[in-house]
C-alpha positions in Angstrom: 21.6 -11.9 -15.7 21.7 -9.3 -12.9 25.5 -10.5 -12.2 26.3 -10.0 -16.1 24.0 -6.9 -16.1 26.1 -3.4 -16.6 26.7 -1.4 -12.7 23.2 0.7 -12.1 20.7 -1.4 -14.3 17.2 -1.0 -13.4 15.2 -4.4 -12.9 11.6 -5.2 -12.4 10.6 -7.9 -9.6 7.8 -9.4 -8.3 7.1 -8.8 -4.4 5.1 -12.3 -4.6 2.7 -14.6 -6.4 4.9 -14.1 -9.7 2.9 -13.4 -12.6 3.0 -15.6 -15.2 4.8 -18.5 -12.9 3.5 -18.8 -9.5 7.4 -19.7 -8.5 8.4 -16.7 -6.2 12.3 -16.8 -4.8 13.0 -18.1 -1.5 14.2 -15.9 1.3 17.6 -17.1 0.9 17.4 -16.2 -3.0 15.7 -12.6 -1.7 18.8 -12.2 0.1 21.6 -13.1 -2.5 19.8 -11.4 -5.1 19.8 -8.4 -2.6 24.0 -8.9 -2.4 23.8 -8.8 -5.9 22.1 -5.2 -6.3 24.4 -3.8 -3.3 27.3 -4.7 -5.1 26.2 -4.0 -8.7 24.8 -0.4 -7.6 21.5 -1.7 -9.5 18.1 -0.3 -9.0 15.0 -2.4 -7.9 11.2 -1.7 -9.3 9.2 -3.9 -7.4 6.0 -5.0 -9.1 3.2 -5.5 -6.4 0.1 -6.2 -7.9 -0.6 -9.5 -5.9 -0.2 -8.7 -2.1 -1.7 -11.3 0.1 -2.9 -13.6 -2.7 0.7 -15.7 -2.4 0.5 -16.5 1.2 -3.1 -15.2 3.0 -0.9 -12.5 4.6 -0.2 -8.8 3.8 3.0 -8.7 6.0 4.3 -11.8 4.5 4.1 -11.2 1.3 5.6 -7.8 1.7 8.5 -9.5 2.8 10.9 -8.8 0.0 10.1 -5.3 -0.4 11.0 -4.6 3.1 14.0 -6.4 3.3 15.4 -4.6 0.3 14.7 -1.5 2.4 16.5 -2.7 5.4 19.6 -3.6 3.1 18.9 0.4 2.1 18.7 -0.7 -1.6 17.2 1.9 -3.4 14.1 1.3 -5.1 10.6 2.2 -6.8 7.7 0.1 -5.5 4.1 0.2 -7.7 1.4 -1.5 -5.2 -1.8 -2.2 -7.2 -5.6 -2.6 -5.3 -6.9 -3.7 -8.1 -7.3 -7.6 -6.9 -6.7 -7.7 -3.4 -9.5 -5.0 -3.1 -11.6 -6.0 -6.3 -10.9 -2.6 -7.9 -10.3 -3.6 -11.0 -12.3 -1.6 -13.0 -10.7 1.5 -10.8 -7.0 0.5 -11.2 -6.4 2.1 -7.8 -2.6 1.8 -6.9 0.2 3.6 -5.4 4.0 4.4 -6.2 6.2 4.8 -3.3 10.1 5.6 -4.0 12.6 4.8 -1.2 15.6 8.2 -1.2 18.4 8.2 0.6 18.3 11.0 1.3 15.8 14.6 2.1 17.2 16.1 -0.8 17.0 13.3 -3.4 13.1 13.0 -2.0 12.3 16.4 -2.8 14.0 16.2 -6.3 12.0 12.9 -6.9 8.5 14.4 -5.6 9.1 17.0 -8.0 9.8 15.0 -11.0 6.6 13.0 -10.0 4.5 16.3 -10.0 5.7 17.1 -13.2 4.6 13.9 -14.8 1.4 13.1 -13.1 0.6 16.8 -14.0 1.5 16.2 -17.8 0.3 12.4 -18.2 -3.1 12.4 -16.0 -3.6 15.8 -14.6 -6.6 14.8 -12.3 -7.4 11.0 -11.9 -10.4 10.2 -11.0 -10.7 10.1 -7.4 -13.2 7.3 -6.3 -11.4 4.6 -6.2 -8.8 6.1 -4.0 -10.9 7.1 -1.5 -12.4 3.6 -1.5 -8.7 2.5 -0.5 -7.9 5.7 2.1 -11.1 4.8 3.6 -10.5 0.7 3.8 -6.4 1.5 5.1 -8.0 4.3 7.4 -10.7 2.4 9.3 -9.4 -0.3 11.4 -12.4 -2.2 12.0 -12.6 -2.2 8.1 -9.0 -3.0 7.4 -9.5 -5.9 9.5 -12.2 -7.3 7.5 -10.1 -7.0 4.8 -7.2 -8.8 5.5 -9.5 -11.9 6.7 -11.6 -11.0 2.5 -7.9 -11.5 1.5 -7.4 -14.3 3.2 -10.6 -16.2 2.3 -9.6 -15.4 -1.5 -6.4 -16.6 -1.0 -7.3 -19.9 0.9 -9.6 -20.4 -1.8 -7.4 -20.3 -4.6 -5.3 -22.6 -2.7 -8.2 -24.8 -2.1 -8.7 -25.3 -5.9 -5.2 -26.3 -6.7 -5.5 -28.7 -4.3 -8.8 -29.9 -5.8 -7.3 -29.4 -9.5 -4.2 -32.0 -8.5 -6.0 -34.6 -7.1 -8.3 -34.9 -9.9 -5.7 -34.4 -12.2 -3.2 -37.4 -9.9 -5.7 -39.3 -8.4 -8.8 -39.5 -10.5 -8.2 -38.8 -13.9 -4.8 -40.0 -14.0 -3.6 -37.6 -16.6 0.0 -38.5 -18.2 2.4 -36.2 -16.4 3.5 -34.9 -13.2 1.0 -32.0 -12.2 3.1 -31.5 -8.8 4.0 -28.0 -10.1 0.2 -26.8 -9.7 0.7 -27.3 -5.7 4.4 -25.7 -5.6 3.1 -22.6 -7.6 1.5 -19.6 -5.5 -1.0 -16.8 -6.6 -3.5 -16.1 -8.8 -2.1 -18.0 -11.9 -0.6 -21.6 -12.9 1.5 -22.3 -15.8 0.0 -25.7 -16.3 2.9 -27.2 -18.8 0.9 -27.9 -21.5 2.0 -27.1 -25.1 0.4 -24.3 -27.4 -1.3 -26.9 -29.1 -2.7 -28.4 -26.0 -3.9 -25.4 -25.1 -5.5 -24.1 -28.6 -7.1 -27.3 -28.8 -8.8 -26.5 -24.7 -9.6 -22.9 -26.0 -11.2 -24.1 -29.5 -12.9 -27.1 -28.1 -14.1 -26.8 -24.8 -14.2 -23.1 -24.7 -11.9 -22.7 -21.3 -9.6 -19.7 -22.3 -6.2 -18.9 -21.3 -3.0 -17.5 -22.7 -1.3 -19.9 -25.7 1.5 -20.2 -23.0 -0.9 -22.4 -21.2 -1.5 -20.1 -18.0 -4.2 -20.2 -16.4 -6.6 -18.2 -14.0 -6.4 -20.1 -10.8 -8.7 -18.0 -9.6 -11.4 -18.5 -12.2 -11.7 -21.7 -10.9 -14.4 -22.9 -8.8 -16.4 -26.0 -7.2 -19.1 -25.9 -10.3 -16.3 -25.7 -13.3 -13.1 -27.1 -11.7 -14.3 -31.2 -12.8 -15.0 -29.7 -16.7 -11.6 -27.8 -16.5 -10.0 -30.5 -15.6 -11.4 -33.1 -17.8 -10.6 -31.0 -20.4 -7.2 -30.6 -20.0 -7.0 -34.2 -19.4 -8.1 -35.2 -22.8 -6.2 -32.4 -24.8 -2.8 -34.3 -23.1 -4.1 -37.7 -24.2 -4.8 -36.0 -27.5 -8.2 -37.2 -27.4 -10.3 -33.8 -27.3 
């Protein structure tokens, strides 16, 4: 699609954790898709709403963007707080726009300050200084990054836990592989609409119809009823 896509098209990417799939591409796919945009003149607007929930690591999982900017592609990047700092009731987040050049930064900064100044005016300001503060402190931003990585351990901890009952226990028809491949916060499990109305109806565990789930709603006390669950809506029997 980006190859068959007309010179200067705008597309949106994940940075990481790829939300709805957990399948982000591999550095070697980062860089032919960045061949792609060089030769196409196309414009990347990098999604990052999921930094450090993919690998544990802020730096890693900025990977992509910063290649992108060493291959001087240019590009918008919107980075979200909202779940690697719990802010989700702030929707803290940030947009950062990579110019070539001095002149096309001031045009853009203007353009910006016309819109924020016609679409929001004055945000509230809270939940930005929560984040100035955390990025600010360095005995706080290191606490951080180890909160992320606990989170992100944990998550991975539970798909780990959610495959071996699934494989090993349970023995639920299928191959549930996928659920150790995918990355992030989500999982789409593979199940069908009707396997997943039937979890949402009848044992109350709620996700999209697409059969995504929250990884990270997941935990020791609920992981055995999730998975039982989803178990018996595959064998039909719920």
């Amino acid at each position: 699609a980006i190859n068959a896509a007309v010179p200067r098209s705008v597309f949106l990417l994940h940075a990481c954790a790829h939300n709805p799939t957990g399948v982000d591409p591999t550095p070697e796919q980062w860089a032919e898709l960045a061949d792609l945009f060089i030769q196409k003149g196309h414009y990347a607007f990098f999604d990052c709403a999921y930094q450090g929930f993919a690998s544990g690591d802020l730096g890693k999982d900025g990977e992509a963007v910063r290649y992108f900017e060493s291959r001087g592609i240019p590009m918008l990047v919107c980075q979200s707080f909202a779940k690697n700092a719990g802010l989700y009731g702030e929707r803290v987040g940030a947009l950062h726009v990579l110019a070539t050049t001095k002149d096309e930064a001031d045009r853009v900064r203007s353009q910006l300050s016309i819109l924020q100044r016609s679409e929001i005016s004055n945000p509230p300001a809270y939940g930005a200084r929560l984040i100035a503060l955390l990025l600010t402190d360095p005995e706080l931003f290191e606490q951080w990054k180890e909160d992320i990585k606990t989170m992100a351990f944990r998550i991975i901890d539970m798909r780990k836990q959610l495959h071996h009952i699934l494989t090993n226990e349970l023995q639920t028809p299928g191959n549930w592989d996928h659920i150790l491949s995918q990355i992030g916060m989500f999982s789409f499990t593979g199940i069908t609409p009707a396997q997943a109305n039937a979890i949402i109806e009848k044992a109350h565990v709620y996700m999209t119809g697409n059969g995504r789930i929250s990884m990270a709603g997941l935990n020791s006390k609920n992981i055995r009823y999730f998975a039982e669950s989803l178990d018996k809506a595959v064998r039909g029997t719920l």
